[in-house]
N, C-alpha and C positions, 0 to 999 in steps of 0.2 A: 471363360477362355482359360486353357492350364494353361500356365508358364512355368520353368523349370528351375528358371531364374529368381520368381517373389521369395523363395525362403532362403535365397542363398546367403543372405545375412545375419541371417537367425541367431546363429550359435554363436559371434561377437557381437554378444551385449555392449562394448566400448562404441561398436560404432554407429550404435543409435545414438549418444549421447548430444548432438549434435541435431540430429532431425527433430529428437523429444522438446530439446530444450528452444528451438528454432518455433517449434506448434505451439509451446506455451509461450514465449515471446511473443507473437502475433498474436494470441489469445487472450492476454494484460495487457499490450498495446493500443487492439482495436477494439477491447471489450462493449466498450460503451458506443461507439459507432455501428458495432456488425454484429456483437453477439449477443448483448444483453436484451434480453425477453426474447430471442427468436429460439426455435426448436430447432437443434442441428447438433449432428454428432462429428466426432473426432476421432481418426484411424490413423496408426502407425505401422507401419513396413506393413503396408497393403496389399492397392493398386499400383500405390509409389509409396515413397518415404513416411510423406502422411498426408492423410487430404484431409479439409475442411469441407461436411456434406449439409445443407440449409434444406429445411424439407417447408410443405407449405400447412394450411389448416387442415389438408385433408392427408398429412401426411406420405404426401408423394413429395421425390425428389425434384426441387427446382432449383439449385445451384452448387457445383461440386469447386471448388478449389482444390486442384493435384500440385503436391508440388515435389520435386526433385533436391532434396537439400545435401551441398554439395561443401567440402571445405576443399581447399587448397593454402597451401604455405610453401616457401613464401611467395611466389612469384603471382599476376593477375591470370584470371579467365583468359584465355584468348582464344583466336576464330583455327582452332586445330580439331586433332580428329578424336581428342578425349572428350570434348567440349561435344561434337557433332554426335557422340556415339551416346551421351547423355541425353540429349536433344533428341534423340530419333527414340530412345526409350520412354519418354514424357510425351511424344506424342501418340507414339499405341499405346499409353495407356487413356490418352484420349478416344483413341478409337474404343478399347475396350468398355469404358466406361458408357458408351454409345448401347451396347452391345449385351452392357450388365442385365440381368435379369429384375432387377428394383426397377418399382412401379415408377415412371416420372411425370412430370406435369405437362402440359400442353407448352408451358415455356421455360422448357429445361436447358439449362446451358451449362457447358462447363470453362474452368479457366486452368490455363498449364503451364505453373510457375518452377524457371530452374532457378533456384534460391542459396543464394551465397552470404557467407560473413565475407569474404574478399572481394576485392573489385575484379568486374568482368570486361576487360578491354576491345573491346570490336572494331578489329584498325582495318582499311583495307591497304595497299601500297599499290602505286604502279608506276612505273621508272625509278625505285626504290624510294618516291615521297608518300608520304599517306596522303590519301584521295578523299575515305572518310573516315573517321574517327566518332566511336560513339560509347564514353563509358559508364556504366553503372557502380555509382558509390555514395558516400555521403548526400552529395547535394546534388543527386540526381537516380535517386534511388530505385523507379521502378519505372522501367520502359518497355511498351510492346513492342510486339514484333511488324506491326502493322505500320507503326510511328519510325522504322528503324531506314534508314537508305535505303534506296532500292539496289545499289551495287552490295551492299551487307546482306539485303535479304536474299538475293540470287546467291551470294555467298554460303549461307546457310543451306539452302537447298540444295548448292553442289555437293557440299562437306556430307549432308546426310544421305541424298542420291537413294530415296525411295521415292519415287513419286508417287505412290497408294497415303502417304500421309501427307501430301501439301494443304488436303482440305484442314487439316487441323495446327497450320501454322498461323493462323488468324487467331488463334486461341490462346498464344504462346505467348509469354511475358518473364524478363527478366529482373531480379529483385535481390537486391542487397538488405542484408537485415543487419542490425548495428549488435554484433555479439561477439563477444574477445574469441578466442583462437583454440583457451585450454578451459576445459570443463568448469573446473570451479569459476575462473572469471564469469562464464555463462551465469552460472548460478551465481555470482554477486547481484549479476544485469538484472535478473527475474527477480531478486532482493529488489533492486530500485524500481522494476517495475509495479509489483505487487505493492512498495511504499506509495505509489502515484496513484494507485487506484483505489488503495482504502485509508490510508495515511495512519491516522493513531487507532483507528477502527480495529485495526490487525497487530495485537501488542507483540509478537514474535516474528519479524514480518522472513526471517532465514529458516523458519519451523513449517511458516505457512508453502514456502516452496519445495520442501522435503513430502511436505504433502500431496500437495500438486501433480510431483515428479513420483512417487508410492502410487497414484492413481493412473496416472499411465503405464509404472511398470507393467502392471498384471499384463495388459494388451501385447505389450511391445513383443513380448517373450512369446507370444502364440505361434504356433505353426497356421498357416493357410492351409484346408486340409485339401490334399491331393493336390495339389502344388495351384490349387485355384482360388481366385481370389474373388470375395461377391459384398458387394456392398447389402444383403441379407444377413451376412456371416454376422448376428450382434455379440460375438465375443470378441470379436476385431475394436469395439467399438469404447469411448467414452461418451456418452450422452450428455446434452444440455442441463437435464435433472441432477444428474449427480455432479456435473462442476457447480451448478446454485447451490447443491445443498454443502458440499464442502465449501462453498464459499462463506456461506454462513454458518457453516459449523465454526469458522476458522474467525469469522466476527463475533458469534456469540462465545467463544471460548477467550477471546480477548476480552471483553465485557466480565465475565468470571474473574479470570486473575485480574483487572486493576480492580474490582470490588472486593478481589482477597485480600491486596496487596493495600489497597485504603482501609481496611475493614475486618482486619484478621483477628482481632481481639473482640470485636462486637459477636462477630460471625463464631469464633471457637467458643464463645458464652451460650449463643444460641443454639451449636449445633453440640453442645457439651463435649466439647473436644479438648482431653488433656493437653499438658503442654511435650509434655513424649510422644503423640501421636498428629502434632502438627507435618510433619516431616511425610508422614506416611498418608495424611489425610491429603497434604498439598499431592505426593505422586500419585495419588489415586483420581484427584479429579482432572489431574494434567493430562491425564494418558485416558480417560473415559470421554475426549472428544473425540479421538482416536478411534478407540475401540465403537462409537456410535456409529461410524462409516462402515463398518465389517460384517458381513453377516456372521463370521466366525463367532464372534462374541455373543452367544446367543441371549444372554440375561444384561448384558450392557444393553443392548435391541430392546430386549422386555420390558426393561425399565423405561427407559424412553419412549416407548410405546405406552406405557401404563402412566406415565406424566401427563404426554399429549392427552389422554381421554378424560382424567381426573383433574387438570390444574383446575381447572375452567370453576370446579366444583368446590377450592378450597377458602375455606373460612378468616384463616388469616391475613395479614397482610407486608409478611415482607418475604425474601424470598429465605431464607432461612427459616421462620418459621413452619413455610409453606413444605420444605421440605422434614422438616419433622411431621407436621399432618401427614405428608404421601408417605411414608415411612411404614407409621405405623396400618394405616390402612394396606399398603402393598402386604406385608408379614403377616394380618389379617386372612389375605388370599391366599397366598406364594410362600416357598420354602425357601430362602437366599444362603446359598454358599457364602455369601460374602460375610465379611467380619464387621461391623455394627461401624467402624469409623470409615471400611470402603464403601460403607452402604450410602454413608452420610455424602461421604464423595460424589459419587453416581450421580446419588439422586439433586444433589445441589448444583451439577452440572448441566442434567438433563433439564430441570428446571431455564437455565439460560439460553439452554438451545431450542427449547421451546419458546422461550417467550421473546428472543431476540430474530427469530426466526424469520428471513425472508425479507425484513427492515431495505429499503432501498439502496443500492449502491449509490 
């Protein structure tokens, strides 16, 4: 279906920062309950703001989460006609989603969250008392629309006044999410949440969500092409594979620096590393977890790739060693641009990402 509307937000980058930071909150949050081991990708400024899509073992779609991410300051949500025009937009995109052309399952469903850091207040009055009152916040965080008053839900339907989408008010749910107001506090929040889900596993744990938030950029920034949006489009997308692998990229590079950081004199004897070329050695393996996620990097890749097929095969036994054996057998094959102490880096990195790789949250 075109809309004219999905890229109108394109060209303010600031004001993704809210929706981006909103999918990764729910995504450290509920990791362990919804997302871990399941196959399901991540979409920003899509069909909406961003959805969460779970696909099944025959990779057809069987449950989409759309959500609407919405900020207001300072005052609550209320039942007006900003509120209603948001709402009638979350539910075509429920119809579209109906309508999308991806393969779905026999029990496909979707859910259509308008999602707030503010409370949403749904008061109704009549001889100027309130009649009913129903609000979404703290201690009362996510309420359907199915569970809501029946004078609030007629409410709703008049305020939206299409009747082609009431079949997709059963699907509609409101949801307060606990995230400060101004960016960086966001990003403090994904600091604490990221500490709750891997704790001393992730020894940088403000690094790992710069990362996080670099892996969504690329997406966010796309245009929808022809102003239409397809849950096929996989540039739209963050997939399940690549948050596992940066997840572990971002454990096993924690694992590296505290074994540098206990072991940096054992380790610079091993990997014969001056004491002028510590400084240079540490920003080479800091920045080669990095460059592992990229395909731009193409010999950081090579290498990592040439660990994976070779560890398995080496003779020694620690991991400094082990990287001097890959060393010289890589130089053997391959011609390395790199300088002999980034080489040492790389390769003492790749080694951790390899071997710490995939380890259970």
């Amino acid at each position: 279906m075109v809309d004219s509307t999905i890229n109108a937000g394109v060209g303010a980058q600031t004001g993704f920062a809210l929706q981006r930071n909103t999918a990764l909150y729910l995504l450290l949050e509920n990791y362990r309950s919804k997302f871990k081991s399941k196959n399901y990708f991540i979409c920003l400024e899509h069909h909406d703001d961003f959805l969460f899509c779970f696909l099944n073992e025959k990779d057809e779609t069987e449950v989409i989460e759309a959500y609407q991410s919405k900020k207001k300051s300072p005052n609550a949500w209320t039942l007006d006609d900003t509120l209603y025009q948001i709402l009638k937009k979350l539910l075509k995109t429920g119809k579209m989603l109906l309508s999308d052309s991806c393969k779905k399952s026999k029990n496909y469903k979707h859910i259509l969250y308008f999602s707030t850091n503010q409370t949403t207040s749904l008061v109704i009055k009549e001889n100027r008392k309130v009649a009913e009152s129903v609000s979404i916040k703290e201690d009362n965080d996510t309420v359907s629309y199915d569970r809501l008053p029946q004078k609030i839900q007629n409410k709703i339907i008049d305020g939206i006044d299409d009747k082609s989408l009431n079949d997709e008010l059963d699907n509609l749910n409101f949801i307060w999410v606990d995230l400060n107001r101004t960016v960086k506090k966001q990003e403090n929040e994904l600091v604490g949440q990221i500490d709750k889900l891997f704790g001393e596993r992730i020894y940088n744990k403000r690094a790992a969500v710069k990362a996080l938030i670099e892996l969504f950029r690329e997406i966010e920034e796309k245009y929808n092409q022809n102003n239409e949006a397809k849950l096929l489009d996989t540039s739209k997308r963050v997939d399940s594979k690549q948050i596992e692998d940066t997840f572990n990229i971002l454990t096993s590079k924690s694992k590296c620096f505290d074994h540098w950081h206990n072991q940096a004199r054992v380790i610079s004897i091993a990997l014969k590393i001056k004491p002028v070329e510590k400084d240079e050695f540490k920003f080479a393996f800091e920045s080669a977890f990095d460059f592992f996620k990229t395909f731009k990097a193409a010999e950081h890749r090579e290498i990592l790739e040439f660990v994976k097929a070779n560890i398995s095969n080496c003779e020694t036994f620690t991991e400094e060693d082990n990287a001097v054996e890959l060393i010289l057998l890589y130089e053997k094959q391959f011609n390395s641009h790199f300088r002999q102490v980034e080489l040492k880096a790389i390769f003492f990195a790749a080694i951790f990402e390899v071997t710490y790789k995939g380890q259970e949250l």
